[in-house]
C-alpha positions as CSV (number, residue, x, y, z in Angstrom):
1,X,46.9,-28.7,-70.8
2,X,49.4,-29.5,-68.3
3,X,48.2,-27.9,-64.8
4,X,51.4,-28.0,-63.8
5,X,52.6,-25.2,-65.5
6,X,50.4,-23.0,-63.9
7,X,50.2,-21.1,-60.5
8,X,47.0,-20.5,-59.8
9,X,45.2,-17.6,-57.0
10,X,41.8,-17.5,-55.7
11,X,39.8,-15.2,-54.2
12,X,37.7,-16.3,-50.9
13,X,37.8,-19.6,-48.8
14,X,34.4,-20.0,-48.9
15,X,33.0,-23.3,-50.6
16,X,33.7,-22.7,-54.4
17,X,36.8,-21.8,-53.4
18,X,38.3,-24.1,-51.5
19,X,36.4,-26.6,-53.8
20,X,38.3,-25.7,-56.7
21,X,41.3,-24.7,-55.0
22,X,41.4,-29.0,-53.8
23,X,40.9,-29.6,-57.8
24,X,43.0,-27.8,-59.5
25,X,45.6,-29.0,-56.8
26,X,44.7,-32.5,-57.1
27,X,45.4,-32.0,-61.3
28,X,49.0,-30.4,-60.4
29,X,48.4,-26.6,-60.0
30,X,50.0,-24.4,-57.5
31,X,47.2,-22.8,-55.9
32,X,47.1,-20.2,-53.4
33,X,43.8,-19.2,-52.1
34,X,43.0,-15.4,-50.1
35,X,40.8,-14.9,-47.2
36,X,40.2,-11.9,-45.8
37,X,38.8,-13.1,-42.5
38,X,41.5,-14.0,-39.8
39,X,40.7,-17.5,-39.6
40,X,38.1,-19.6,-42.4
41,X,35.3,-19.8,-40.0
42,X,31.6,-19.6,-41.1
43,X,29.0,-18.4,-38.8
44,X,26.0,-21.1,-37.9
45,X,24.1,-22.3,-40.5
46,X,22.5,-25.1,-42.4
47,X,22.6,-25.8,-46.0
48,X,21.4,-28.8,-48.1
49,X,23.5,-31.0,-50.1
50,X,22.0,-32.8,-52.8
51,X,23.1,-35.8,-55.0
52,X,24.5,-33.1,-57.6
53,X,26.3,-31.4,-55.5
54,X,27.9,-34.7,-53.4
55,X,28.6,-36.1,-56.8
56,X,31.4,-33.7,-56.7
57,X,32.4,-33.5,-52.8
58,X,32.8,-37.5,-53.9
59,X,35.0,-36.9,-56.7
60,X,37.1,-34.6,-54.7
61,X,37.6,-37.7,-52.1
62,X,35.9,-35.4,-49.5
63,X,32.6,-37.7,-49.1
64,X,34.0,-39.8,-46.4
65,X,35.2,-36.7,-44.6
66,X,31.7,-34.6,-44.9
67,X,30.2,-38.1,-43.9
68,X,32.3,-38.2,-40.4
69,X,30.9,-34.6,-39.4
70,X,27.6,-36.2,-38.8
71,X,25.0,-34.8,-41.9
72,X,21.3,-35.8,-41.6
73,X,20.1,-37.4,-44.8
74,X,16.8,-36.5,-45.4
75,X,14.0,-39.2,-45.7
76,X,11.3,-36.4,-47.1
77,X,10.7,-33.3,-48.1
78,X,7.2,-32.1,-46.8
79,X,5.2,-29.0,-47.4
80,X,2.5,-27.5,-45.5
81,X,0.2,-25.0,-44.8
82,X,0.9,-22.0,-42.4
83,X,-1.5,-23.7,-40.7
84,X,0.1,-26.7,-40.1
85,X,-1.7,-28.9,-42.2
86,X,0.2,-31.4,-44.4
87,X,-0.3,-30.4,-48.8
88,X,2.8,-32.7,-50.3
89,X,5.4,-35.2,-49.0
90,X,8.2,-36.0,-51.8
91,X,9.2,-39.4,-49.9
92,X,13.4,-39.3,-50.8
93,X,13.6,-42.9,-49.8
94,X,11.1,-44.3,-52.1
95,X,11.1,-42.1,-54.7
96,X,14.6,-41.4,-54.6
97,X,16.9,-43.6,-56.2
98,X,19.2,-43.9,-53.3
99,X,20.7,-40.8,-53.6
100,X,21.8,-39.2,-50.1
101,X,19.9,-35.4,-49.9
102,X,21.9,-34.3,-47.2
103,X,21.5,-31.6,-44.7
104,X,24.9,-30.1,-43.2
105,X,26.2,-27.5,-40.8
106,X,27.7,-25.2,-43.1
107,X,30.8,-24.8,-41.0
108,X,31.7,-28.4,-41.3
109,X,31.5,-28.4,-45.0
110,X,33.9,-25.2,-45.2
111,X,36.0,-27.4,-42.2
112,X,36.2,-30.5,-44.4
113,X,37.0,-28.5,-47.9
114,X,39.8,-26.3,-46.0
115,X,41.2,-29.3,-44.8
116,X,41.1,-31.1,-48.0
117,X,42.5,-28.2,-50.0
118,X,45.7,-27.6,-47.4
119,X,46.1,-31.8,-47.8
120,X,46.4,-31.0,-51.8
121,X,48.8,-28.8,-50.9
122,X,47.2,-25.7,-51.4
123,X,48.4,-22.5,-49.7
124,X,45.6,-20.6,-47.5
125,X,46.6,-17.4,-47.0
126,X,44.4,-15.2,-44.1
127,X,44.3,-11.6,-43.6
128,X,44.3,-10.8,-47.5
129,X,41.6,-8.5,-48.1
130,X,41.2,-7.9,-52.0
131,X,41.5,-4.0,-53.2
132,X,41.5,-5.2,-56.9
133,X,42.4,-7.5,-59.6
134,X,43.9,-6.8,-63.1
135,X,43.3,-9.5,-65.9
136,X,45.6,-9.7,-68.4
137,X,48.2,-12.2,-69.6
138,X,49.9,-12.0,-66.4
139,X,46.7,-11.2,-64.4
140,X,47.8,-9.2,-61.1
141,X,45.7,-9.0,-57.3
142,X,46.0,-5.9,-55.7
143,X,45.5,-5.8,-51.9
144,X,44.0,-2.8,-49.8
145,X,48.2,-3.1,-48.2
146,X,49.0,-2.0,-51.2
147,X,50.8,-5.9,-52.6
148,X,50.8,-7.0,-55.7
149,X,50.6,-10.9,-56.6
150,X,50.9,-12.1,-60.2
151,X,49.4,-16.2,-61.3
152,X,48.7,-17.6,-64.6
153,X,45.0,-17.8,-63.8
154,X,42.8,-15.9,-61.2
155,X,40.0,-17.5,-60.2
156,X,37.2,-14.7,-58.7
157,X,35.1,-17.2,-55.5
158,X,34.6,-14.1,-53.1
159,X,31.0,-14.3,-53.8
160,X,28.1,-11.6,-53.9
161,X,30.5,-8.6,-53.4
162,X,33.3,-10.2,-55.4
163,X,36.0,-7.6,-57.1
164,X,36.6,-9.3,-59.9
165,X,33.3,-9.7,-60.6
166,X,33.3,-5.4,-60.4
167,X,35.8,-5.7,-63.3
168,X,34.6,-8.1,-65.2
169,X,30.9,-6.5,-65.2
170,X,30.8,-2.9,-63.5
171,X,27.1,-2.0,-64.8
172,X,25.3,-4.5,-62.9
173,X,23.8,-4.0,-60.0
174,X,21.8,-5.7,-57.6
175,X,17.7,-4.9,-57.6
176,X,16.1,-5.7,-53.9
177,X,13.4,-8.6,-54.2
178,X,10.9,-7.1,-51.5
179,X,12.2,-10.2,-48.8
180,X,13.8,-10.4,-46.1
181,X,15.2,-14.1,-44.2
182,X,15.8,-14.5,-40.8
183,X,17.9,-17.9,-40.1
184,X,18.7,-19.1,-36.4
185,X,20.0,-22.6,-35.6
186,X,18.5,-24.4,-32.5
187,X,19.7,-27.2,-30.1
188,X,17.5,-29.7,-30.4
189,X,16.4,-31.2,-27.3
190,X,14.7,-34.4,-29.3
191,X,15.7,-36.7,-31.7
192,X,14.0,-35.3,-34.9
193,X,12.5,-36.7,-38.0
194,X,14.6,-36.4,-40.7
195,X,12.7,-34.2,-42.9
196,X,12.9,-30.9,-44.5
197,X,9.7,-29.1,-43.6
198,X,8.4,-26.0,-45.6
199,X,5.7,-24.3,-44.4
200,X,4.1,-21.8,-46.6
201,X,1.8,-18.8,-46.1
202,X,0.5,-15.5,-47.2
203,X,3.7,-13.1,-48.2
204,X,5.9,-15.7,-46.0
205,X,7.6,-18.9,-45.8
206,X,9.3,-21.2,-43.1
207,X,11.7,-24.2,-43.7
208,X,13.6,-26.2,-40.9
209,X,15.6,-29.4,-41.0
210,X,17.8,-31.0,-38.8
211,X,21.7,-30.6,-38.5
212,X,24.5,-32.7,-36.9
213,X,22.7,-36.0,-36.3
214,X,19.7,-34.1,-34.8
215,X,21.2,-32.3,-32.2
216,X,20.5,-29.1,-33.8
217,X,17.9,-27.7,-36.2
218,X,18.2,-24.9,-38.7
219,X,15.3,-22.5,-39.7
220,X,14.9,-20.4,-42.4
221,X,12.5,-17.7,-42.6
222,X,11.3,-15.2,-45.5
223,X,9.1,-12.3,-45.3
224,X,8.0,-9.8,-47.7
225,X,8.7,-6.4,-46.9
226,X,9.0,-3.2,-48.7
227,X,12.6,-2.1,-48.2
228,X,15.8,-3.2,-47.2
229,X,17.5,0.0,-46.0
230,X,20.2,-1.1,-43.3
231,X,23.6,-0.6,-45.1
232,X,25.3,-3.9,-43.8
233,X,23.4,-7.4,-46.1
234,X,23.1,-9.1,-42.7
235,X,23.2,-7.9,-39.1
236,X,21.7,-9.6,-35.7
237,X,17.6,-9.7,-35.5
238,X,15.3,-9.7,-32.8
239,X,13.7,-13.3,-32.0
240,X,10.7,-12.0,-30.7
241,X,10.0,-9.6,-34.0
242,X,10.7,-12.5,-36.0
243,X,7.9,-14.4,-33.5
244,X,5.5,-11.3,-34.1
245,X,6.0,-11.4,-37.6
246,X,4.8,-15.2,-38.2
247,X,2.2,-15.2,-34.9
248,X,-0.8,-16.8,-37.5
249,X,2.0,-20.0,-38.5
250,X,0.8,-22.9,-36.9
251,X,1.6,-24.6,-33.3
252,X,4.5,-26.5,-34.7
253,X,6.4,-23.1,-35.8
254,X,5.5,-22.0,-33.0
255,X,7.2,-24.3,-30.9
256,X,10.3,-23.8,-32.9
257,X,10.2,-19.7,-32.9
258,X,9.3,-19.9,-29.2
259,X,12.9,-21.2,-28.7
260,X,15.1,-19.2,-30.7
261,X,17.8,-17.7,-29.3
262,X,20.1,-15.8,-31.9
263,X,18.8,-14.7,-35.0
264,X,20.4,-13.0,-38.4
265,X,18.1,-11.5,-40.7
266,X,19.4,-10.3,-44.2
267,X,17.5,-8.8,-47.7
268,X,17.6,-10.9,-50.3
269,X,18.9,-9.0,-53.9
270,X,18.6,-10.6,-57.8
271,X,21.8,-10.3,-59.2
272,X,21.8,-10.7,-62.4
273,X,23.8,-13.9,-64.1
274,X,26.9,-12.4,-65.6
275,X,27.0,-12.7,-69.2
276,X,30.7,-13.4,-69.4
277,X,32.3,-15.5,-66.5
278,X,36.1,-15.0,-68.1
279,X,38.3,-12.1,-69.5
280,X,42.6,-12.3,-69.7
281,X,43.8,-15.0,-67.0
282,X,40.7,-14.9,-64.5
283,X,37.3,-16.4,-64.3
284,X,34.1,-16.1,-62.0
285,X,32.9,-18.9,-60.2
286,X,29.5,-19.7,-57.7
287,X,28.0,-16.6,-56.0
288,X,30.4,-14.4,-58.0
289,X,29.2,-14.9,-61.6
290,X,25.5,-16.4,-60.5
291,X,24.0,-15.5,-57.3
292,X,20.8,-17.7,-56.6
293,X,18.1,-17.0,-54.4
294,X,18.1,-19.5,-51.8
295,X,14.9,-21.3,-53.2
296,X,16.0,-24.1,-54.6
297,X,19.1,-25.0,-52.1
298,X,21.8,-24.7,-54.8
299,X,23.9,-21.8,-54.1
300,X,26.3,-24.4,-52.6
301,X,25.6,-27.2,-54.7
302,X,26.4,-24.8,-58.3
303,X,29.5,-23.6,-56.6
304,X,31.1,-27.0,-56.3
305,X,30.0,-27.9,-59.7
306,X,31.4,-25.0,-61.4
307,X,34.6,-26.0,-59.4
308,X,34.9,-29.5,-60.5
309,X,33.9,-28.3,-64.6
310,X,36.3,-25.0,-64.2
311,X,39.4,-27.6,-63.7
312,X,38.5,-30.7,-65.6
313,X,37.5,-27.6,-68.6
314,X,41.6,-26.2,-68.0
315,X,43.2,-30.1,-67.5
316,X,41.4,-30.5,-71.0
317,X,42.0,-27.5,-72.9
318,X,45.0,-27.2,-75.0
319,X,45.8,-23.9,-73.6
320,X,44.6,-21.4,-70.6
321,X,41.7,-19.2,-72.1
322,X,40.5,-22.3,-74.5
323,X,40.2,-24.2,-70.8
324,X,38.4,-20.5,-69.9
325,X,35.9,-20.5,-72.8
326,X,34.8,-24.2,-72.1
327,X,34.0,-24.1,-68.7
328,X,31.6,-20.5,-69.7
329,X,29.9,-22.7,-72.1
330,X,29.1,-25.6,-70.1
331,X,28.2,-23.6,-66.8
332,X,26.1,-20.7,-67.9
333,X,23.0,-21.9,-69.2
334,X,22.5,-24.6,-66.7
335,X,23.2,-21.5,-63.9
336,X,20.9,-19.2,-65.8
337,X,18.3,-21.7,-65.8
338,X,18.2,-22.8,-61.9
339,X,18.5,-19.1,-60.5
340,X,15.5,-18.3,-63.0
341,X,13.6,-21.2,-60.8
342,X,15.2,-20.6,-57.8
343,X,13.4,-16.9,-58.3
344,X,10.1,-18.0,-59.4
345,X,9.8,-20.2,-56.7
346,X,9.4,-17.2,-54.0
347,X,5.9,-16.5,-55.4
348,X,4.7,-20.3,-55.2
349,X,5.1,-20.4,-51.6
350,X,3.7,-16.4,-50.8
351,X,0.2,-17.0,-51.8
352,X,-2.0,-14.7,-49.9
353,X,-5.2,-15.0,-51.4
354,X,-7.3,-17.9,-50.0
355,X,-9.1,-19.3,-53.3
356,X,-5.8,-19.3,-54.7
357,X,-3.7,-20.5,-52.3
358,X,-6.1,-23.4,-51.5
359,X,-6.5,-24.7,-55.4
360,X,-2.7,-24.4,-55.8
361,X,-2.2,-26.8,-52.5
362,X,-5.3,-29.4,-53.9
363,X,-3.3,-29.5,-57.0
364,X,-0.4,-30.6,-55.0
365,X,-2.1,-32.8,-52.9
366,X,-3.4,-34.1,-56.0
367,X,0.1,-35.0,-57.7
368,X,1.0,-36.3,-54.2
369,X,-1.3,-39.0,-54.5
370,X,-2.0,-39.9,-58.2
371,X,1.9,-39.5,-59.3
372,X,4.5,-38.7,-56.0
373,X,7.5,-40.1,-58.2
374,X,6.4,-37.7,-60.8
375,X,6.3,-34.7,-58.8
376,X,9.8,-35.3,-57.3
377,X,11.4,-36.1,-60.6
378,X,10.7,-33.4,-62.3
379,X,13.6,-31.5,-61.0
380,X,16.0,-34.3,-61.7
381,X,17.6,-31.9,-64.3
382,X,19.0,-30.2,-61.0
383,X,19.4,-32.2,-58.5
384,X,20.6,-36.0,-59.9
385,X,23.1,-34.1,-62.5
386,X,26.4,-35.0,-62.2
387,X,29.5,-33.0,-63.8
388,X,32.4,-35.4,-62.3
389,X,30.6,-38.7,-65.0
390,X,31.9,-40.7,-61.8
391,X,35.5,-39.8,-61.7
392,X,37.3,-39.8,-58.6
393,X,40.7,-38.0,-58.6
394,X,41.8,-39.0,-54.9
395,X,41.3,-41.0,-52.1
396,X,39.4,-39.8,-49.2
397,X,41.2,-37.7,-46.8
């Protein structure tokens, strides 16, 4: 269909959002996106980017711009032992195929997608906090001022509380997983290897990488824990509880928790994978319709891809909700089946009893040496996927 025709509003300038807002644009659209915040800001943090998910920043034209704020690409991915002691390196240079794993201050991403949206000529509209939304065949926003916005399409990216999501699936509700994570972002004072690091012990886990060239590192602690009863999902933690709390990890975590300055620490939920991500004029995208755990580093990476398949699925369709039904059909199953890893994957690095934490780390010792381009390619499926099949629709801004 012609994209033209439509005027198209999403909820939430986070990274699906803007994502798709710059795609649809870039087809013809007139797109509006609302933000509650006062300004799109996103608070220090590190994310990884991998091939999958720069496959689309790439088609968007936003490569060159997310390359200019500085990204460390990843050489390796190691794991170890609490203790310290080395079980697996995945060696990305060798091993793989020369596609950039990058790891990226998550403020810079949102930077470079906001101003790659607005440059599509996408309206950003602030200070719009969502009350409602009412699908039909003029599908109509209500905000908590009490306005009323009408668009062909409404496109729910306002993540793990998202209101369209409420409509679309009231029942569901989100069951506490029994962990808690704790990030921080250090300067760092060194030039760093470029390596993501996971270090893995009984009922807890710690990963760090560096950010921004290596002048800063992000860390990313998970511990289990019986209840999540604050009422806000993240508030400001205490650095040295979060010290206390992995005193056994090795020197080298050590060194890192001993300079942490401030912290956030929020539960972690399962929310179940919607089982329809349309109704009348408006569809759910990333967090929204399939909040991951963030065990796999693809919350970000599934959000751009459902962007770049939710408008190539409309530009394709001969009408609105045909364009609606393909883009459920190609996203679901492949979301379904990385948040189902993404959640097993909590358990693999928790071990807590010795005999069994020690055979599961020889076994990967064991695939480290006999077959190391094995055991990184066996989540290609994931991570070397590409929904843009090498189309570019712009030039770099």
């Amino acid at each position: 269909m012609d994209l033209k025709q439509l005027n198209i509003v999403v909820l939430g300038a986070g990274i699906g959002g803007l994502a798709v807002a710059r795609a649809l644009a870039l087809r013809g659209a007139t797109v509006t996106v609302l933000e509650q915040a006062h300004e799109i800001t996103e608070v220090g943090a590190g994310l990884q980017i991998s091939p999958n998910g720069l496959a689309v920043l790439r088609g968007l034209g936003l490569e060159s711009a997310l390359m200019a704020t500085a990204p460390v690409r990843a050489r390796a991915v190691c794991l170890h032992d609490f203790s310290g002691a080395d079980v697996l390196r995945l060696d990305l240079d060798r091993h793989g195929r020369d596609q950039p794993h990058l790891c990226v201050h998550r403020a810079d991403l949102i930077a470079v997608l906001a101003a790659g949206a607005r440059a599509a000529g996408v309206q950003i509209r602030l200070l719009q906090k969502v009350k409602t939304v009412h699908p039909g065949a003029v599908p109509e926003v209500e905000t908590s001022s009490g306005a009323r916005l009408r668009a062909d399409l409404v496109i729910g990216a306002d993540g793990l509380h998202s209101r369209l999501r409420a409509v679309l699936a009231p029942k569901l509700r989100p069951v506490f997983t029994g962990q808690v994570a704790w990030r921080a972002v250090l300067h760092e004072p060194t030039d760093p290897l470029p390596e993501v690091r996971l270090y893995m012990g009984p009922h807890r886990h710690l990963v760090t990488y560096p950010l921004r060239g290596g002048g800063q590192r992000n860390i990313v602690a998970v511990e289990e824990t019986k209840a999540w009863t604050e009422e806000r999902w993240s508030q400001v933690g205490d650095p040295e509880v979060l010290s206390r709390r992995f005193a056994d990890f090795g020197p080298e975590v050590q060194r890192l928790l001993g300079r942490v300055g401030p912290v956030h620490r929020w539960g972690l939920f399962r929310h179940p994978v919607v089982d329809r991500w349309h109704g009348p004029g408006v569809a759910l995208l990333g967090d929204a319709a399939h909040p991951t755990l963030p065990f796999m580093a693809q919350g970000a990476c599934l959000a751009l891809e459902d962007a770049w398949v939710l408008a190539d699925a409309l530009a394709q369709a001969d009408g609105r909700d045909a364009g609606l039904a393909a883009y459920q059909a190609a996203r679901r199953d492949r979301a379904r089946r990385v948040v189902a890893v993404a959640s097993r994957n909590a358990w693999k690095y928790h071990l807590s009893l010795p005999p069994l934490r020690a055979a599961a780390h020889a076994a990967l010792r064991l695939g480290g040496r006999l077959a190391p381009a094995a055991m990184l390619h066996q989540f290609d499926w994931i991570y070397r996927h590409d929904v843009t099949g090498g189309v570019v629709l712009a030039d770099a801004v």
